[in-house]
C-alpha positions in Angstrom: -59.5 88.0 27.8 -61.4 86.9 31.3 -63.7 89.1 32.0 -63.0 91.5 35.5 -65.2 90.4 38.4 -65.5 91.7 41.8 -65.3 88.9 44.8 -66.9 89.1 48.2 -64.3 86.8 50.5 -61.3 89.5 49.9 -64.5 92.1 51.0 -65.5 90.1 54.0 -61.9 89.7 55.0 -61.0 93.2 54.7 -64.0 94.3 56.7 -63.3 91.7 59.3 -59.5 93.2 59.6 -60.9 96.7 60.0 -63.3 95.6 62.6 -60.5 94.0 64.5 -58.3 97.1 64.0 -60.8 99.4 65.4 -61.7 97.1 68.5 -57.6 96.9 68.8 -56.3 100.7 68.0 -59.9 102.7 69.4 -61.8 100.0 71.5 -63.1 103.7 73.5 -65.1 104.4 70.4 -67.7 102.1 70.9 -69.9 103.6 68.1 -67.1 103.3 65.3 -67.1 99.4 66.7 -70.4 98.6 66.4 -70.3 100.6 62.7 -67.8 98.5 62.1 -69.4 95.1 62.9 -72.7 96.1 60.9 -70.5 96.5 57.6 -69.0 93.1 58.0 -72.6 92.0 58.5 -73.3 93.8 55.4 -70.7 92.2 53.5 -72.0 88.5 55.0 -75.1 89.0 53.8 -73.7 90.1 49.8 -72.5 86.9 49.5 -75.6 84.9 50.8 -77.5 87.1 48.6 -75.1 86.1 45.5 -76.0 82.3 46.5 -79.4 82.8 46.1 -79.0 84.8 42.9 -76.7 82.0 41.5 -80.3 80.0 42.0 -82.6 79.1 38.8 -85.0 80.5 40.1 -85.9 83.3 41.8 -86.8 87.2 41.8 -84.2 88.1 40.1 -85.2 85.9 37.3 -88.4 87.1 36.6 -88.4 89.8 34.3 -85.7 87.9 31.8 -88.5 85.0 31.7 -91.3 87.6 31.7 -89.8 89.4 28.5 -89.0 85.9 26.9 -92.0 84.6 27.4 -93.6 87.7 26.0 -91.9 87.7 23.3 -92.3 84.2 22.3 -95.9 85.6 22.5 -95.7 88.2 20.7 -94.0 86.0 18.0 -96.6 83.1 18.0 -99.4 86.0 17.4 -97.5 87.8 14.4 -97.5 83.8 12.6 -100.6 83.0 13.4 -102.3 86.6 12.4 -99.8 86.8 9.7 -98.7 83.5 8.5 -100.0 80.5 9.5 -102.6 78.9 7.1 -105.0 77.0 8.7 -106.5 73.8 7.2 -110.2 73.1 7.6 -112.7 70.4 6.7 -115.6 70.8 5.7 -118.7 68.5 4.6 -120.5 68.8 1.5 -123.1 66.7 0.0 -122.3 64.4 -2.7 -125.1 65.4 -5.0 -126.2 68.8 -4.0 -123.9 72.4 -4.6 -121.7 70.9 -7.0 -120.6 74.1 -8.2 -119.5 74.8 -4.7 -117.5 71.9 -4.9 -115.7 72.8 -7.6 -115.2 76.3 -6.4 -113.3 74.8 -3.7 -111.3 72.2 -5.8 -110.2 75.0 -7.9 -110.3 78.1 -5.6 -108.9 76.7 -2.5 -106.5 79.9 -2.1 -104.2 80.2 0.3 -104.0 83.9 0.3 -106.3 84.2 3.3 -104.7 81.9 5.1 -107.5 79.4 5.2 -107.6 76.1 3.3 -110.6 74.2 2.8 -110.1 69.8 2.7 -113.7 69.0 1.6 -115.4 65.5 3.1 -117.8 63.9 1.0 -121.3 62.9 2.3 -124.2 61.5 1.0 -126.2 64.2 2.4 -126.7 67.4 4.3 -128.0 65.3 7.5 -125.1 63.1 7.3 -123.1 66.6 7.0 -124.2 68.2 10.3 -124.0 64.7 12.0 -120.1 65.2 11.1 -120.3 68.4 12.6 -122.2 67.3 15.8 -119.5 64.4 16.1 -116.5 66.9 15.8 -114.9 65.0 12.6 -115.6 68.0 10.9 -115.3 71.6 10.7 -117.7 73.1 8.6 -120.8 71.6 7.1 -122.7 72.8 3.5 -126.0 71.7 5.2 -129.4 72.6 2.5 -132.3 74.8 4.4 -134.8 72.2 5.9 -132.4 70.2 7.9 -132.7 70.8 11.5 -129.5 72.3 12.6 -128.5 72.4 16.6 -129.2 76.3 18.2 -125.5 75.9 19.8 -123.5 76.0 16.2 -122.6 79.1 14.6 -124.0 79.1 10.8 -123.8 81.6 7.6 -126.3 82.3 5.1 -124.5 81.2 1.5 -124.7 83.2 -1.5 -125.7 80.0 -3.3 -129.5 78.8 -2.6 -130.7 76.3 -4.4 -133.9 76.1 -6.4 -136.9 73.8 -5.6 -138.7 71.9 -8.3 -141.8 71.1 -8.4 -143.0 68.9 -11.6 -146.2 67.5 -12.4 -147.9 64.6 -14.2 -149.6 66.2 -17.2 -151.9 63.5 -16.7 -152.8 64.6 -13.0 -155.4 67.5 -12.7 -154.5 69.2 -9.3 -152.5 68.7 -6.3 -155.0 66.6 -4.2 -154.5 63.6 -6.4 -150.8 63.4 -6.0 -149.9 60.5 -4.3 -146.6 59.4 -5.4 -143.8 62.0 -5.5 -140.4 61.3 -6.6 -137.3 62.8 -4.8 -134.0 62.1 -3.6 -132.3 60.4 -0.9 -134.3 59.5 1.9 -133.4 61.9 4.9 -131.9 64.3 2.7 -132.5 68.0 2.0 -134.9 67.5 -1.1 -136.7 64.6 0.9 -137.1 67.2 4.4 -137.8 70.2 2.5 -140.4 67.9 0.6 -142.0 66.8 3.5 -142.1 70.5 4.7 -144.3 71.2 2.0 -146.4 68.4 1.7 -147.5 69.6 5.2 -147.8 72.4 4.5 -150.5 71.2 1.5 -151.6 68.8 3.9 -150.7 66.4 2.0 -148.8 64.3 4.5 -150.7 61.6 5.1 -151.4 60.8 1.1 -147.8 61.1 -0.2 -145.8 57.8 -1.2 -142.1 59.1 -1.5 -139.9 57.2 -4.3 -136.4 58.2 -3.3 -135.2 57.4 -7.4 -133.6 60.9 -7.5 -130.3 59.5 -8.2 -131.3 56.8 -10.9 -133.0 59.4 -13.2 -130.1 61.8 -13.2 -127.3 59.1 -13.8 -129.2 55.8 -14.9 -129.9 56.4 -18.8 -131.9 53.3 -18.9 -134.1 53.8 -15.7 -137.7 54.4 -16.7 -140.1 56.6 -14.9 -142.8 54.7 -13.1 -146.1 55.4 -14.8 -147.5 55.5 -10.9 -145.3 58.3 -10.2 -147.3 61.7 -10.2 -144.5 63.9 -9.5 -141.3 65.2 -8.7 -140.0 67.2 -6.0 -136.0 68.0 -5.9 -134.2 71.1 -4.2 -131.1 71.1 -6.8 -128.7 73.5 -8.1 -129.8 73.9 -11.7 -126.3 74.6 -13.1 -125.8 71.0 -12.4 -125.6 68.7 -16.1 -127.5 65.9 -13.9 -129.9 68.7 -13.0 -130.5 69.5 -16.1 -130.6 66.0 -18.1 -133.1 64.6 -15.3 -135.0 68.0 -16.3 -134.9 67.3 -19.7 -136.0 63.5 -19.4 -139.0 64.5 -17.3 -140.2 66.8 -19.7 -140.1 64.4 -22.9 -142.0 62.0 -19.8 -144.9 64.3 -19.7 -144.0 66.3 -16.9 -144.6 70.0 -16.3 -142.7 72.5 -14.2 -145.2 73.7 -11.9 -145.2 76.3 -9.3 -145.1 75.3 -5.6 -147.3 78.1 -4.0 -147.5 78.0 0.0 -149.5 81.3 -0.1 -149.3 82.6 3.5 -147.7 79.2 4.7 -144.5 80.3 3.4 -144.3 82.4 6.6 -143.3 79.1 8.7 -140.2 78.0 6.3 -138.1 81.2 6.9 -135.4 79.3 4.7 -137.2 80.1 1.6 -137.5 82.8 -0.7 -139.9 83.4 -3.7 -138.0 83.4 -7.0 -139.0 83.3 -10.2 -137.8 81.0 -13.4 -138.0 82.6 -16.5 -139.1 80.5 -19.7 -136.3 78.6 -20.9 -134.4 78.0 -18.0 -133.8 74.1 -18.0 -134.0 73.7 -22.0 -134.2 75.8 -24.4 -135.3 74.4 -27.7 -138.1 73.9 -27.1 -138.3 76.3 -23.9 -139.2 74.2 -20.6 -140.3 75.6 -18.9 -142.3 77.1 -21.4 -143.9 80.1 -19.2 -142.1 81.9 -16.1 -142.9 80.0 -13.1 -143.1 80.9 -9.8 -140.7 79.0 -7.0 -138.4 79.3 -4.1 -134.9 78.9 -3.2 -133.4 77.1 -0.2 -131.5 78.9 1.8 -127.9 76.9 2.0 -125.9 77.0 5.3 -122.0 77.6 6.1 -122.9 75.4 9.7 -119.2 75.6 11.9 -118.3 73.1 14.7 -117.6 74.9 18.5 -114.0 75.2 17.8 -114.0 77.3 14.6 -113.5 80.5 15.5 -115.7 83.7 13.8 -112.5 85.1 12.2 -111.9 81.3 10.8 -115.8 81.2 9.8 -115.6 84.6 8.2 -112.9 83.6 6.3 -114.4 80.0 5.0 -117.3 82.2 3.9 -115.2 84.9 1.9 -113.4 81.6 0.2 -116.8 80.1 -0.9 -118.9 83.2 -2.0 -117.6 82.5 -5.8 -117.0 86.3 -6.2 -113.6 87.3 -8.5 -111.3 89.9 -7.5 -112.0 92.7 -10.0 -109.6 95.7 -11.6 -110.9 97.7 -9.0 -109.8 95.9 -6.3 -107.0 95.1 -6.6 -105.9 99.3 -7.0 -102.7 100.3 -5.9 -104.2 103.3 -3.6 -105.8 102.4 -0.5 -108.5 103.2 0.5 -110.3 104.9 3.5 -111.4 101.7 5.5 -107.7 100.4 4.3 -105.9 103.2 5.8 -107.9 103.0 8.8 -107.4 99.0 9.3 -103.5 99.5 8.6 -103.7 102.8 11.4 -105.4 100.5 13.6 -102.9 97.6 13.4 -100.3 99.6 13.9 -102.2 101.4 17.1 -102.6 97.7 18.9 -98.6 96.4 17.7 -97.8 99.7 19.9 -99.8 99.0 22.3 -98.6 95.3 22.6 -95.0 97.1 22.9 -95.9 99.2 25.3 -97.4 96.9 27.5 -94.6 94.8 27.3 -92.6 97.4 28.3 -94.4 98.4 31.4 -94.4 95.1 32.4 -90.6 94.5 32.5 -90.9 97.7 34.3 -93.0 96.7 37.1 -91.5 93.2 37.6 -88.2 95.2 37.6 -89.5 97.2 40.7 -91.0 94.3 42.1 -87.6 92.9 42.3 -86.2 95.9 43.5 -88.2 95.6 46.3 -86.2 92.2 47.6 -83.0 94.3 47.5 -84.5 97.8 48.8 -84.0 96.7 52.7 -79.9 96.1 51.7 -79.7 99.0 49.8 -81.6 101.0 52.7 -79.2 99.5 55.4 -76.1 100.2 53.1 -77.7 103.9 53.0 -78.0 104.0 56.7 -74.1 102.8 57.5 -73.0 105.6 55.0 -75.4 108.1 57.2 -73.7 106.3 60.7 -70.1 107.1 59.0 -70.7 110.6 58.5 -72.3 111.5 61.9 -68.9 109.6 63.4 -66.5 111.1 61.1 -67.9 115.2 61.6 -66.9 114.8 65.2 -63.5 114.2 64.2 -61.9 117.5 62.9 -58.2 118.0 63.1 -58.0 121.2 62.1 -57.0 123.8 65.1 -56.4 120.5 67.5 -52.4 120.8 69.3 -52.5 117.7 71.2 -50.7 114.8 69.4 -52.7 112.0 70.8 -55.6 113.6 70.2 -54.3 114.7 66.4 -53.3 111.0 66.2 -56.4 109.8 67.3 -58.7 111.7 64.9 -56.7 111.0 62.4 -57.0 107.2 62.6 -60.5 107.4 62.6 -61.2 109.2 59.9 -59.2 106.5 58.1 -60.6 103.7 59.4 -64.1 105.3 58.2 -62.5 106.1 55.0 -62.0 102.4 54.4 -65.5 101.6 55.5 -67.1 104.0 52.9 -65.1 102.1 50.5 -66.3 98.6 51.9 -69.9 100.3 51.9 -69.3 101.2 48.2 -67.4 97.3 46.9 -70.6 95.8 48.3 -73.2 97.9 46.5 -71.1 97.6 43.8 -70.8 93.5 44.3 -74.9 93.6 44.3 -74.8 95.3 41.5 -72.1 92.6 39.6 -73.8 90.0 40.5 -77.8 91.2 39.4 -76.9 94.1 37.0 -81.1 94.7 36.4 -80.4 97.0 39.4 -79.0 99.4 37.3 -82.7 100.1 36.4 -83.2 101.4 40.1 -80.5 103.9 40.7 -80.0 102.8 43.9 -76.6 101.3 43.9 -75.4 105.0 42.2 -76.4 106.8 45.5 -74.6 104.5 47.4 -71.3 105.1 44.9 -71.8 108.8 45.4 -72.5 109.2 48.4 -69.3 107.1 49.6 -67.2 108.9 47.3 -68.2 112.6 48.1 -67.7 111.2 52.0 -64.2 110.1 51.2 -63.5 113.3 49.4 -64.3 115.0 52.7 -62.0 113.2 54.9 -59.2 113.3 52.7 -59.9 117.1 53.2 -59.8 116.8 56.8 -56.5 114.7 56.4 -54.9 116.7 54.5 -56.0 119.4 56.5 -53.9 118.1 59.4 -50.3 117.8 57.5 -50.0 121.2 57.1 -48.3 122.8 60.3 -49.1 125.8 61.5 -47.0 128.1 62.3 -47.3 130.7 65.3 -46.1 134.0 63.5 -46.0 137.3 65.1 -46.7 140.1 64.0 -43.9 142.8 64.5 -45.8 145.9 65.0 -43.4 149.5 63.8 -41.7 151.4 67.0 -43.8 153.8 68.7 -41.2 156.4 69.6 -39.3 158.3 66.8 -36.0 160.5 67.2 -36.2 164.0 68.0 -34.4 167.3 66.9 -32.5 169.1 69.4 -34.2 171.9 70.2 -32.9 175.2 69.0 -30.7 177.6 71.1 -31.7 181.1 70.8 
């Protein structure tokens, strides 16, 4: 079934016929003429108006793609805080924190949205330089490695420990001259340097960057001009431990790296303390607790990570299982208050939303306002003209007949007034939000309602009865004759 719609041309025509009538049948009412003309006018400009509403763009327009748009929003935020998971990369040394590397192979959850794909590097310099470069997000980057002020960073759970072993054969730290360590440039080699410095030992120290043969190479033999060993590891680590246990059947001795008060310029490291046993136990080695340090290790983001992503990365690597207590059915005080809170700013989103359709619905009200005012006014014009124009009481014919077809020719431009509010109305129906076009429909009809009145009014004749008043004068008895 076609749907009903109102068109403007029978409208215009009919308003043009009226105004032709009126200039034909009452040309001496100059005001009802000019009335006239001005809702022909009216019902001109309707259908220019529908032209411009038939338009892609325009006023009219804007609140359907404003509440769209918003909602496409609104969607795009509920995935993305909700359920997009977000894939990062991230750098880790090829040597150092294996067991964070295996955390991630194993623990890479998807639960907080947030996947880790880890890049292998050779070392935490080569790490940040990924960073720096942008071909990676995050970056496991070992304390000692100088890291730009501009990148956001987080203090790991998971230091590592420095070790410090000595030739048995050499009697204090001024005569070491040849240290082993690791990869030239890498943590163990900076954080070495650091403390050689420190010692002032800086200008004596030969580094041997063997690290790597000692803890894989079961055949490499330890240099008889090498006096000790300096490595920032993570003694969970098998090599760790086997290059441990291979200096120690060498003649070396785990010896403690004291700074003293120097220790306040490297605010990466910590004191700690390895207890007897640590790196082999039968026999113990060390034998005795020694005194050490950890490295601090660094969660180091690029610019584009954002804090909730880095917050997250850090909550994926910190190693620590979800225990019976949490995971509890009953929620708790900072749960309820989260969940209260989300639901406080979904509302608010709402609301907001709302009010904005709202005010782009009154801001295109205002581009219809002037018709509806001057529809408002003719309606006004009609009934000044048409209370002049009672029939009631009037004898003369022509005069009768005169009224008469002037309050019918303004009865049929209230309901011209009326088809073109109504037309606006068909044609952009968001002004049903304003009211305005019901004014115009009531006003019209109570108008009309009135003149039929006076119309009717002047069909019933009146008829000139008069009263017949009783006789004055009554009979009288004759009078008695004595």
């Amino acid at each position: 079934m076609s749907r009903l719609r109102l068109r403007i041309d029978p409208v215009i025509r009919n308003a043009e016929e009226v105004k032709q009538r009126v200039e034909r049948e009452l040309p001496h009412h100059t005001g009802l003429v000019s009335l006239a003309g001005s809702v022909a006018t009216a019902a001109r400009e309707a259908e220019q108006a529908a032209e411009r509403i038939r338009r892609p763009l325009g006023w009219h327009r804007l609140p359907a793609v404003f509440l769209a748009l918003a909602l496409l929003l609104l969607i795009g935020w509920v995935y993305v805080q909700f359920f997009r998971t977000t894939t990062l990369t991230i750098a880790l040394p090829n040597r150092d924190a294996t067991a964070l590397r295996a955390r991630i192979a194993t623990e890479n959850r998807e639960s907080n949205r947030l996947a880790l794909l880890p890049i292998v590097v050779p070392g935490s310099r080569e790490a940040v330089d990924l960073v720096n470069e942008g071909k990676a997000d995050l970056a496991f980057v070992q304390g000692g490695i100088a890291i730009a002020t501009n990148l956001p960073r987080l203090e790991t759970p998971n230091p590592e420990l420095v070790l410090w072993y000595m030739r048995t054969t050499v009697p204090e730290l001024k005569a070491v001259h040849r240290v082993l360590t690791s990869v030239e440039g890498a943590g163990s080699h900076s954080v070495a340097q650091a403390f050689m410095k420190a010692w002032q030992l800086d200008q004596q120290i030969e580094y041997v960057h063997d690290w790597t043969r000692l803890s894989d190479d079961d055949d490499y033999v330890i240099p008889d001009n090498i006096d000790a060993v300096f490595v920032v590891k993570d003694p969970s680590d098998d090599k760790t431990l086997r290059a441990s246990e291979r200096l120690a059947k060498a003649g070396f001795r785990l010896t403690s790296p004291d700074l003293g008060a120097r220790l306040a310029h490297l605010d990466y490291l910590n004191p700690h303390t390895v207890p007897s046993g640590y790196l082999h136990s039968a026999p113990p080695f060390p034998p005795e607790p020694i005194l050490t340090y950890t490295v601090a290790t660094y969660l180091v983001a690029s610019k584009r990570v954002t804090p909730r992503m880095l917050a997250a990365a850090s909550h994926l690597l910190d190693g620590q299982r979800a225990s019976i207590s949490d995971g509890r059915y009953e929620p708790t005080l900072g749960e309820t208050s989260e969940f209260v809170q989300g639901i406080d700013a979904f509302l608010g989103i709402i609301i907001n939303l709302v009010l904005a359709f709202l005010a782009l619905t009154g801001l295109e009200m205002m581009a219809y306002r002037k018709r509806f005012h001057e529809l408002n006014s003719l309606v006004s014009l009609i009934s000044i003209h048409q209370s002049s124009k009672d029939v009631l009481g009037v004898d003369d014919v022509s005069i009768r007949r005169d009224h008469l077809l002037y309050l019918s020719l303004c009865s049929d431009l209230l309901g011209l007034v009326s088809m073109i509010g109504g037309y606006y109305t068909q044609e952009n129906s968001s002004l049903l939000f304003s009211g305005m076009p019901e004014i115009i429909h009531q006003r019209c009809d109570g108008l009309k309602i009135n003149i039929q009145l006076k119309i009717l009014h002047a069909t019933i004749k009146e008829d000139s009865v008069s009263a017949k008043l009783p006789s004055e004068t009554a009979p009288t008895s004759p009078p008695n004759v004595a």
